[in-house]
N, C-alpha and C positions, 0 to 999 in steps of 0.2 A: 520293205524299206520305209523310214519314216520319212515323210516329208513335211515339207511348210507349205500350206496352203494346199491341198489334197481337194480334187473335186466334193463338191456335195451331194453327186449318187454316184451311184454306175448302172449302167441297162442292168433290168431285172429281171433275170431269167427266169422261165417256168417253173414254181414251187414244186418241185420232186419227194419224194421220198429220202433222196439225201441229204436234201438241206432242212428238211422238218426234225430228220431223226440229229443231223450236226448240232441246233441248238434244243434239243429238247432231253438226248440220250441223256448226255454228261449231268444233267440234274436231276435227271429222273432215276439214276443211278444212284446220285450222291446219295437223293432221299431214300430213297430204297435200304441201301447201307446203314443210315442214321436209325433206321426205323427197326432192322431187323440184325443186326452184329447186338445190338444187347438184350435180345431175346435168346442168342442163338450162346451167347459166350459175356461171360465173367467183366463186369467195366475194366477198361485200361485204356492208354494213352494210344497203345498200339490200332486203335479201333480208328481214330481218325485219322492217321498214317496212314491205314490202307485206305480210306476213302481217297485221300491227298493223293495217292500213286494211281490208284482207279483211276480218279477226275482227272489227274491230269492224261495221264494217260489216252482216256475218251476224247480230250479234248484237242490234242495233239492230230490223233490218227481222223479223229469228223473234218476238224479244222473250220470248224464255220465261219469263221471271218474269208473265206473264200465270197462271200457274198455283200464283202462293203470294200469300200476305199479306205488306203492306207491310212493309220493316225497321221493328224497334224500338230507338230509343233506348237503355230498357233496357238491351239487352245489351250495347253497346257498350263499356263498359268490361270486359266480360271477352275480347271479342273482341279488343281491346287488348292483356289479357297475354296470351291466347293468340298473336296475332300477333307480338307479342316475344318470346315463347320459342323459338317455329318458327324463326326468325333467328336466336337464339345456339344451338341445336342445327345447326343449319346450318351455323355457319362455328366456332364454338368447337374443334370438335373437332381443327383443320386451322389454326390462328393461330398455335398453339403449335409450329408445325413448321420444325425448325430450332434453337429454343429452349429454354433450361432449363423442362420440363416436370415436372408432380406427378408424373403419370400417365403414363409416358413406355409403359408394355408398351400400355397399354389405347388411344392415340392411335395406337400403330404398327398392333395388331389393326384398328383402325376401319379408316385409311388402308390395309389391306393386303386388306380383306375386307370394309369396309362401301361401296365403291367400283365402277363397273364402269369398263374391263374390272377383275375379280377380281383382285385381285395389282400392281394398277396406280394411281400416286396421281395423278387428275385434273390433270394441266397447261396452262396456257393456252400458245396459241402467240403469239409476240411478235415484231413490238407484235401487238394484237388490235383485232380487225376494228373494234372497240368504243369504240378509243381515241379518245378526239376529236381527238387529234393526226390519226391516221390519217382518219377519216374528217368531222369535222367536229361541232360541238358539235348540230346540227341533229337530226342522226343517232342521237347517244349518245343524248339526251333523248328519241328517240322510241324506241328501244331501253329506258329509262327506262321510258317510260309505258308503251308496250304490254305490257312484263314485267308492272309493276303493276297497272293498270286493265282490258287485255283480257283476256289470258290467263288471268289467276288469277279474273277471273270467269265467262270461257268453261269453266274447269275446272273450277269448283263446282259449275254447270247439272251440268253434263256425271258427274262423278264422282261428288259426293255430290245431288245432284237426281235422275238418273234413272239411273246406272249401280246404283248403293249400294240403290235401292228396287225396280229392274227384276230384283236377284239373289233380292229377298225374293218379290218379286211381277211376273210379266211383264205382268201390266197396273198400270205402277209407279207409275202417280196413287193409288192405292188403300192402299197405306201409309203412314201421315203418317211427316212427315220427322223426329218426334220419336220413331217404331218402332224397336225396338232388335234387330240378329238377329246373334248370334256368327258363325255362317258368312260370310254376305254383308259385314259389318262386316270382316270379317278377309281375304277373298279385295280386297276393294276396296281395302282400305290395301297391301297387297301389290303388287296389279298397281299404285296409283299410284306403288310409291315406282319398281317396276320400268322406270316413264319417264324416271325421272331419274337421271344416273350416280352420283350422292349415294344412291344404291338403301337403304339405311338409315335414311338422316334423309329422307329420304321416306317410308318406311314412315309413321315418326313423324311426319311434318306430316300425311300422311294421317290417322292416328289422331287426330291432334288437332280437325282441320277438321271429322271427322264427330261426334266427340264433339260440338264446341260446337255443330253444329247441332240434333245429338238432342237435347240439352240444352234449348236455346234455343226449339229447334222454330224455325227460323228460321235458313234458308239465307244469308239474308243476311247474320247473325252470322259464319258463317263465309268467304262472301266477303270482308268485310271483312278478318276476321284474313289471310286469304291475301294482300288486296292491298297490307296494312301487312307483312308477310314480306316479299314480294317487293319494294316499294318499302325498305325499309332495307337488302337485302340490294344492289338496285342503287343506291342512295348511297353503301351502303361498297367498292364496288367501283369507282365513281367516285374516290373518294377515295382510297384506297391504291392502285389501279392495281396494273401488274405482274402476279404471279401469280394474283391475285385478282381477274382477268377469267376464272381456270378456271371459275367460279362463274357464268359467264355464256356 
């Protein structure tokens, strides 16, 4: 149940084997799936469907939020502009392109060097796999949802739950999530932005995600903000289409 004002821990039981595998399985699966369906089988839309039914799935039956205190209300409106900021650093940088820009040196550095590969600006291939022309509006939308509601909370568990706390402490129940440590803080937002070819403005949504939770004490603060990112970010790729499936 949600509530207002939700403690800021709860006792923290002995790191087990269930709770390591609760937030580690669900992503190590996802990647596993991303890595090996397009070696194995033909691209299609259906390929991240079945991740989507997997992760959620995994994430369902671990359940690792067994290990924190219920969301609070509270935070929720900051989780909000954090979650809206992550989206316009997201795509702000790259709208502009093509276009009379303020900043035209400081958009070409981002696009030239905030990007992988390095030197290369993100393009979608067209049409994309994603379009619902191509593959069916059934498809997009679960492409849709799983962006927003699985991943981005399989990636929470995962990064700032037990990756971000397992750096400060390898029996990582043991740090509350409201601990603050520059090393571990900074090596975490690193390697997440390094998942995504946005490698920049990942860094930055990293920083952001783990701010609000140390903040908040409250993981689920920043599930949120990540699942309102990634849901606006695939509505407006719904919507403008074209190049802005790179983003997807």
């Amino acid at each position: 149940a949600v509530t207002a004002g939700a403690p800021a821990s709860v006792p923290s039981p002995r790191v087990g084997g269930a709770c390591i595998a609760a937030h580690v399985v669900p992503f190590a699966a996802w990647i596993l799936l991303l890595l090996l369906l397009p070696r194995l089988f033909p691209p299609g839309a259906w390929q991240y469907a079945l991740r989507t039914v997997i992760g959620l799935g995994l994430v369902i039956a671990l359940r690792p939020w067994r290990w924190y205190p219920a969301p609070s209300l509270a935070n929720l409106p900051l989780a909000i502009v954090v979650g809206g900021a992550v989206f316009a650093i997201w795509v702000v940088p790259e709208i502009g392109l093509g276009k009379a820009d303020r900043f035209p040196l400081l958009q070409e550095l981002y696009l030239r060097f905030g990007t992988l590969p390095l030197g290369r600006y993100p393009e979608a291939t067209l049409p994309s796999l994603y379009d619902p022309a191509v593959c069916g509006w059934t498809l997009s939308l679960i492409r849709l949802a799983g962006s927003a509601f699985v991943i981005a909370v399989i990636e929470e568990f995962f990064w700032r739950g037990f990756l971000y706390r397992w750096l400060i402490d390898r029996s990582f129940l043991r740090p509350g999530i409201g601990e603050f440590d520059w090393e571990a803080f900074l090596t975490m937002c690193a390697l997440f932005g390094l998942e995504h070819d946005r490698w920049l403005a990942g860094v930055v949504a990293g920083a952001a995600y783990g701010w609000l939770m140390i903040k908040t004490r409250d993981i689920w603060a920043a599930a949120f903000a990540h699942v309102l990112t990634n849901l606006l970010l695939g509505i407006y790729v719904l919507y403008v289409g074209g190049q802005a499936y790179s983003f997807w």
